[in-house]
C-alpha positions in Angstrom: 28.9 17.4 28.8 26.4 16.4 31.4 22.5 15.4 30.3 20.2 17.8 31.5 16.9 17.5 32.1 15.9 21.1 31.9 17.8 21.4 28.2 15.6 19.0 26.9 12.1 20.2 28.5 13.8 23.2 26.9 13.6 21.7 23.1 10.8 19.8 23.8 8.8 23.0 24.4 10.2 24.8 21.9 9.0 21.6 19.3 5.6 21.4 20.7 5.2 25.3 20.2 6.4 24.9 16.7 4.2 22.1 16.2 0.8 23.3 17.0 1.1 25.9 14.4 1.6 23.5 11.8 -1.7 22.0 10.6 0.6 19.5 8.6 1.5 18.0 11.5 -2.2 17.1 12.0 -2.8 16.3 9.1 -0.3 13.6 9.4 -1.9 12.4 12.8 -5.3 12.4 11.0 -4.9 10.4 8.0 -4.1 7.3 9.4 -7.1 7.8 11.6 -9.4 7.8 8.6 -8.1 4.9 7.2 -8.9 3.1 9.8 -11.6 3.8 9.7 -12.5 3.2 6.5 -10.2 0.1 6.1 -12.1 -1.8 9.2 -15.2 -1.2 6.7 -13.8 -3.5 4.4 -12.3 -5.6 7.1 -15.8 -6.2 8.4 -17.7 -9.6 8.4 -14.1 -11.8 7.6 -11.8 -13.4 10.0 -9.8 -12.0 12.8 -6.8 -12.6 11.1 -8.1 -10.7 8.1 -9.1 -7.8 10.0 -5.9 -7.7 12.5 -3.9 -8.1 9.1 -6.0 -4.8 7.3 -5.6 -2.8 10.4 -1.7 -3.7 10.3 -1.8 -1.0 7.0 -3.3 2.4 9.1 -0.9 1.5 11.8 2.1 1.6 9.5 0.4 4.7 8.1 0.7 6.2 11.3 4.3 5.3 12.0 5.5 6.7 8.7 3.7 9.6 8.0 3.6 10.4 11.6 6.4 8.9 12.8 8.5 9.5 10.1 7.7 12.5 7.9 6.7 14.9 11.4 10.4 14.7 12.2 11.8 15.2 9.3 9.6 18.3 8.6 10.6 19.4 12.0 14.3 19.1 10.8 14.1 20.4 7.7 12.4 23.1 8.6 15.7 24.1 11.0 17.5 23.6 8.2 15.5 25.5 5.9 15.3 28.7 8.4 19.1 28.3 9.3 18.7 27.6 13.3 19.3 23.7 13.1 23.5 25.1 13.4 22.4 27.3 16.7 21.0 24.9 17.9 23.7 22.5 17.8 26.2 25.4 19.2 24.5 25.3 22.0 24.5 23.7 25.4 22.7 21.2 24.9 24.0 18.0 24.0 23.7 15.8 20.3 21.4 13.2 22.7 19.5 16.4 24.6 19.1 17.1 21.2 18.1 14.1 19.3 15.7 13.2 22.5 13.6 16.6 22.5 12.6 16.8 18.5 12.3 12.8 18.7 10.1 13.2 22.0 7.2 15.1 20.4 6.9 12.8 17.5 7.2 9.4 19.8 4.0 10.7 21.3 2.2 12.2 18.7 2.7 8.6 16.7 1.4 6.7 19.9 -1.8 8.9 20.1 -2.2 8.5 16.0 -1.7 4.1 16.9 -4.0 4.2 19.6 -6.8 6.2 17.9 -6.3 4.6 14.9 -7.2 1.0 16.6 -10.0 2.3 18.9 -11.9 3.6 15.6 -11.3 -0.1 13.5 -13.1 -2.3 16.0 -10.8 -4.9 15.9 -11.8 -8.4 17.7 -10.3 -8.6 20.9 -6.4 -10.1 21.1 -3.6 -10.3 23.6 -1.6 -7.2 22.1 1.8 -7.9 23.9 4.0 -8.6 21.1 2.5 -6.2 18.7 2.9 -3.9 20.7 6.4 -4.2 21.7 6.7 -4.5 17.8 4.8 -1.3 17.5 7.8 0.6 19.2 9.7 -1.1 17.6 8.9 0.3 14.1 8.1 3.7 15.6 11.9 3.7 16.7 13.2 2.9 12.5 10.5 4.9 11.4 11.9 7.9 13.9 15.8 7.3 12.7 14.5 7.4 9.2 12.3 10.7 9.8 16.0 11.6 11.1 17.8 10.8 7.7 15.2 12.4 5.4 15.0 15.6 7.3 18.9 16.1 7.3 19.2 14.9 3.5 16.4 17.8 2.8 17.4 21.8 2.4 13.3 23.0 2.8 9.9 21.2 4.1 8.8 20.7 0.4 12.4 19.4 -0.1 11.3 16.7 2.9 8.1 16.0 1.4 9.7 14.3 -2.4 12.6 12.8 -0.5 10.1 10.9 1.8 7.7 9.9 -0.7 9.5 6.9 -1.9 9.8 5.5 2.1 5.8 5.9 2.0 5.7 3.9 -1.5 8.5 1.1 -0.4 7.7 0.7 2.9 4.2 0.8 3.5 2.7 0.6 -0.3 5.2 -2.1 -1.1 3.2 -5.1 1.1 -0.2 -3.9 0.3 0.3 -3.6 -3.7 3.2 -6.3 -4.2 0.5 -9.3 -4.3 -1.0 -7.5 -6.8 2.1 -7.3 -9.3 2.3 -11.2 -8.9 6.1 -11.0 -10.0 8.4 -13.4 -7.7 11.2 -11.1 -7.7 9.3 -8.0 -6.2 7.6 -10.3 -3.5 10.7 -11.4 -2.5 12.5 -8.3 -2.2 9.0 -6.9 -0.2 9.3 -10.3 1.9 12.3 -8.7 3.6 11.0 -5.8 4.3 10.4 -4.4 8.3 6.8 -3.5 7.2 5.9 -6.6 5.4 7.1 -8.8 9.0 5.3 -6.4 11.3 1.6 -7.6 9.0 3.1 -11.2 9.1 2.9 -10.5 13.0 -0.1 -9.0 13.2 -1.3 -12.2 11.4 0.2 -14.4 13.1 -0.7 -13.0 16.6 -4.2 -13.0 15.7 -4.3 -17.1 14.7 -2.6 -17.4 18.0 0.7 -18.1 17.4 3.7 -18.7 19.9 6.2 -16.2 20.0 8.5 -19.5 18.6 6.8 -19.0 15.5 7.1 -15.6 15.0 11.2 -15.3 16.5 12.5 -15.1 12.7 10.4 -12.2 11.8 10.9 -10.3 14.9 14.4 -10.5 14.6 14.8 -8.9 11.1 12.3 -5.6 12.2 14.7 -5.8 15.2 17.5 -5.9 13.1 16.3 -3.3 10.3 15.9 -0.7 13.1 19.4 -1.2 14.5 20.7 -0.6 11.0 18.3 3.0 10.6 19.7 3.8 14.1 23.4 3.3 12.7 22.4 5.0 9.6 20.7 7.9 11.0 24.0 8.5 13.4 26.2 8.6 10.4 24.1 11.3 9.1 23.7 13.2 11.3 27.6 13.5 12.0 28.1 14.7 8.1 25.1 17.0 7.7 23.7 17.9 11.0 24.5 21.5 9.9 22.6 24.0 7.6 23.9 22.9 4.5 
């Protein structure tokens, strides 16, 4: 089956439609924004590594609540009204498919980053590699909105299935310190989110890319394996079931 472009402006319409009804969905957008907001409050007055690391914590907000917990909404909620099958009998192809309900939620996590870092007054730095770290993320934290809206039969279903990627992922770095026990921080060390605020760090303190090559290569490597993951699936339960 051949890719068509008019399919997936197709699905993409139908998601933005579907999406503007949803106050969730901006809901989702919005948090992040506010703590930003109020984060760069208690960034204000230290270092520019302090504040690029605090910031680090409403951008990962944004990837997985936005990023993350849009699409699977969007896909549970196909699953939950029994259309995600028609859809998939259709024309279209799997990638028309996966393309149009991923396309909407690329964007709407982009708009969420952006806004997110115009309200926290960060000092000025050369945003290169965080940003190519940025998509990055979004792209796991799309592939695991993927997984969590397949896994789920309703919205609310989507909702307690996510909640633990929201407590691991992004909670895990910011409250791990805290729990001072070696075995948690190492586990959190690991972790895509916890790399992405050691680059954020690191960027802001100058550092060459050299420096920064190990850390890079594991968020890298962690959203290859959500990509995998995600594929596998969506091969067993991309029907209503």
């Amino acid at each position: 089956m051949t890719f068509s472009m008019k399919r997936l402006q197709a699905i993409i319409n139908k998601e933005w439609k579907d999406s503007i009804r949803n106050p969730q969905i901006l809901l989702m957008m919005g948090m992040p924004i506010m703590f930003a907001f109020l984060f760069s409050k208690m960034g204000s007055g230290g270092t520019k590594g302090d504040d690029m690391m605090i910031l680090s914590f409403p951008i990962l907000l944004a990837l997985s609540m936005t990023g993350a917990f849009v699409l699977a909404m969007m896909v549970a909620e196909e699953k939950e009204k029994h259309t995600l099958r028609v859809l998939m009998l259709s024309p279209a192809s799997t990638t028309e498919i996966l393309m149009g309900k991923s396309f909407l939620t690329f964007v709407l996590t982009l708009i969420a980053v952006v806004a997110s870092v115009a309200v926290s007054e960060v000092p000025e730095v050369n945003w290169g590699i965080p940003s190519l770290l940025i998509l990055v993320s979004l792209v796991m934290f799309i592939a695991l909105g993927l997984i969590i809206g397949l896994m789920s039969r309703t919205v609310q279903e989507s909702s307690i299935i996510g909640l633990p990627v929201l407590i691991v992922f992004v909670m895990g770095p910011m409250f791990a310190p805290i729990l001072g026990n070696e075995w948690i921080m190492s586990i959190v060390d690991y972790l895509p989110t916890q790399k992405f605020i050691d680059v954020m760090g690191s960027v802001s303190q100058g550092a060459a890319i050299s420096e920064m090559t190990q850390d890079l290569l594991i968020c890298a490597g962690w959203t290859v394996i959500s990509i995998v993951a995600a594929a596998a699936v969506y091969s067993r339960k991309r029907f209503d079931r």
